[in-house]
C-alpha positions as CSV (number, residue, x, y, z in Angstrom):
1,X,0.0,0.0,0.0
2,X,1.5,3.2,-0.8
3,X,0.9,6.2,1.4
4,X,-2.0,7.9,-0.6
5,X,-3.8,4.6,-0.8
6,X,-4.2,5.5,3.3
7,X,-7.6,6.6,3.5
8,X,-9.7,4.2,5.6
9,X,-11.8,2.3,6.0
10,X,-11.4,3.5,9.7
11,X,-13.1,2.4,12.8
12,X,-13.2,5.9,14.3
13,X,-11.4,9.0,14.7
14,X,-8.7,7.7,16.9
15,X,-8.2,4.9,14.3
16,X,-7.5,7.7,11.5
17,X,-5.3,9.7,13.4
18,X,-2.7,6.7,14.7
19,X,-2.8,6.4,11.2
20,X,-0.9,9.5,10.4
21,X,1.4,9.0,13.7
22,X,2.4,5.7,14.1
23,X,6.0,4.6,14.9
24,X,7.8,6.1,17.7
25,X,9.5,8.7,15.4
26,X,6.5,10.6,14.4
27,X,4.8,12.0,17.2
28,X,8.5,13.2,18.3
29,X,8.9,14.9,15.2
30,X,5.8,16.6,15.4
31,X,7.1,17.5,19.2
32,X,10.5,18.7,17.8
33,X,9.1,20.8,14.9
34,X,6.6,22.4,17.7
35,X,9.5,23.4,19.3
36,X,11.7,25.0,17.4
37,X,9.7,26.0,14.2
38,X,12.1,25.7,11.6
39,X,15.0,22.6,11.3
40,X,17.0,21.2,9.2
41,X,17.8,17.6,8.9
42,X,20.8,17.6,11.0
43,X,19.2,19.5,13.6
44,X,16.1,16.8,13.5
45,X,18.7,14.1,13.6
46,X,20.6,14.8,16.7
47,X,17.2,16.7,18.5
48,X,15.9,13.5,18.2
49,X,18.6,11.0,19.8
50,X,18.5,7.4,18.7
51,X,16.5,7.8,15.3
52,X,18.4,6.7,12.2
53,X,18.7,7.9,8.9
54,X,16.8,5.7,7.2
55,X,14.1,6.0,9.6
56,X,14.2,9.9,9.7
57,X,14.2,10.1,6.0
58,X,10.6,7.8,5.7
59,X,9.0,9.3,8.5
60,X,9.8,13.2,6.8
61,X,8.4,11.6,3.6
62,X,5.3,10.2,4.6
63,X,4.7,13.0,6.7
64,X,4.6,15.6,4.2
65,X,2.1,13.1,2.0
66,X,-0.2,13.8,5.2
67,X,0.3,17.0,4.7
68,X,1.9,17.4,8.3
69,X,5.0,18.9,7.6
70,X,6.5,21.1,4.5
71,X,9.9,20.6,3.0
72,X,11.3,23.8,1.7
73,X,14.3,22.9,-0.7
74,X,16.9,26.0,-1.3
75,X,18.6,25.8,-4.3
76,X,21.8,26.9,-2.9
77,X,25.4,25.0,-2.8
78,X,25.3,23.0,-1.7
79,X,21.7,22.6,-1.3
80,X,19.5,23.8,2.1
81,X,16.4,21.6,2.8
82,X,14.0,23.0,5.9
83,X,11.2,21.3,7.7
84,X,8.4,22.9,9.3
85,X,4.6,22.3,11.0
86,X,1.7,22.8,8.4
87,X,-1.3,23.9,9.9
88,X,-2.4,20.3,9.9
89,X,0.8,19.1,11.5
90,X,-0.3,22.1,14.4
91,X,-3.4,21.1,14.7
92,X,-2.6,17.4,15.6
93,X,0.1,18.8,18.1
94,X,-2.4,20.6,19.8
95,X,-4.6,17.4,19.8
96,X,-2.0,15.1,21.2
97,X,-0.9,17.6,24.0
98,X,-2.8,16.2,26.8
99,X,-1.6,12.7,25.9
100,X,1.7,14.1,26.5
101,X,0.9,15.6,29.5
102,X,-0.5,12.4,30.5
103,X,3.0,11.1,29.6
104,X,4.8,13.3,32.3
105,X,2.7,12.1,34.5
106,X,3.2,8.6,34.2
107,X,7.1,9.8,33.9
108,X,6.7,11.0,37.2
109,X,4.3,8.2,38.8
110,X,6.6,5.3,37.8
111,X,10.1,7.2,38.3
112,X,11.1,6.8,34.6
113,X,13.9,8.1,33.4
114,X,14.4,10.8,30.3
115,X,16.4,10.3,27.3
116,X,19.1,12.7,27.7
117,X,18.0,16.1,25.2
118,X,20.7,18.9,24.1
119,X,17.4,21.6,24.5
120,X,16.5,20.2,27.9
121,X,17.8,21.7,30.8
122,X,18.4,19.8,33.9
């Protein structure tokens, strides 16, 4: 199935929207991009410690089939390629928010510990 064969049949909404965020990397680029507007691939890459490549490069791809994020090449030398939010991409940040704040609650409730994050302080 290619990515814009992806359009249900779904069970519900919650059904459609793992759809578009499945795999761990997602959701944590959509967290990353929310915080920092603007990044290139390198600064994706090592904001997000432990993601490959490979894995960063499919994940950018099929996100900007959902129309979640925007790739802006430069046509410079050598080239510049920028990622940011779309509206749609915001708009499904703004949904998944209290799941994360759910997250940092179970953080805190089962003493887990946090990957270690060049923008996170202490």
């Amino acid at each position: 199935m290619t990515r814009n064969e992806r359009r249900g049949p779904y069970i519900c909404g919650i059904d459609a929207a793992m759809d578009v965020i499945t795999g761990k990397w997602k959701s944590l680029i959509l967290w990353e991009l929310e915080a920092h507007g603007v990044r290139r691939f390198g600064e994706l890459r090592r904001g997000l410690p432990g993601v490959s490549e490979k894995m960063l490069i499919q994940h950018l791809r099929e996100m900007e089939t959902d129309g979640l994020v925007h790739r802006e090449v430069y046509r410079e030398v050598p080239p510049r390629v920028e990622y940011s939010l779309t509206d749609q991409g915001r708009s499904l940040n703004e949904a998944l928010a209290p799941l994360g704040a759910w997250g940092q609650g179970r953080i805190a409730r089962v003493g887990a510990e946090l990957v270690p994050h060049p923008d996170r302080v202490g």
